[in-house]
C-alpha positions, 0 to 999 in steps of 0.5 A: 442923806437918802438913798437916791441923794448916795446913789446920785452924789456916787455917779457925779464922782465915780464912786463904785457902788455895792454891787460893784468888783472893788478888787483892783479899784483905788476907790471905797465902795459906798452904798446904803447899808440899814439906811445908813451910808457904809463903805468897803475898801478891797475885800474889808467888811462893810461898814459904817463911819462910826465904825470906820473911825474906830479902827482908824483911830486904832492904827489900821492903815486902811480903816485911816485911808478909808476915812480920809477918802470919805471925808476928802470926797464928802461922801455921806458926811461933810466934805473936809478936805483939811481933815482929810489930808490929815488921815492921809498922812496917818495912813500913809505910813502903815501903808507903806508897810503894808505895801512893803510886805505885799498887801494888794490893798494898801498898794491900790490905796499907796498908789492913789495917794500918790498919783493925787498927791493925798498925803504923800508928795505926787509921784506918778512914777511911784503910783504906776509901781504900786499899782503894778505891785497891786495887780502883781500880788492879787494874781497870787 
């Protein structure tokens, strides 16, 4: 996918791209990187889906969400929304921890999976203390 292609399928569906503040947004950023599609979630490291997919596979929650995310949008790979489901409800446990625990990051993730209902039940009340819980504990 060229570069133009990214950009454009970025703007259809909203996606942040790399110059954007991705701080508070529940959305990966997605950019061209080396001519390569890459993607950053809060203030994680750029990287490429090879790369991605080896941390999710590792365990990290985010890295999983990450993964669920690009493969649910089809953003610089084919859209799978089955598999997509399927590393939302990886991630959806060490998110939760990690939410628990105060981590900004995985309560924007937490929340955008339940205001979605990606992976976890839709639970609107939930997403809304989440995200609160995020803005919270970037002020810190």
């Amino acid at each position: 996918m060229n570069t133009t292609t990214l950009l454009t399928l970025a703007a259809i569906l909203g996606i942040s791209t790399a110059m954007a503040d991705t701080s508070t947004s529940a959305t990966p950023t997605s950019a061209m990187k080396n001519g390569t599609p890459s993607y950053q979630y809060g203030d994680s490291e750029w990287a490429d889906v090879e790369t991605i997919t080896v941390q999710a596979a590792n365990g990290d929650p985010i890295a999983q969400y990450v993964i669920a995310w690009i493969l649910d949008e089809g953003a610089g790979v084919p859209q799978d929304t089955e598999a997509a489901d399927t590393w939302y409800k990886k991630a959806a446990p060490g998110l939760k921890t990690k939410a628990d625990q105060g981590d900004a990051t995985a309560c924007r993730a937490l929340s955008a999976m339940y205001k979605d209902g990606k992976g976890v039940s839709k639970d609107e009340a939930k997403a809304t203390e989440l995200a609160a819980k995020a803005a919270h504990n970037e002020k810190k």
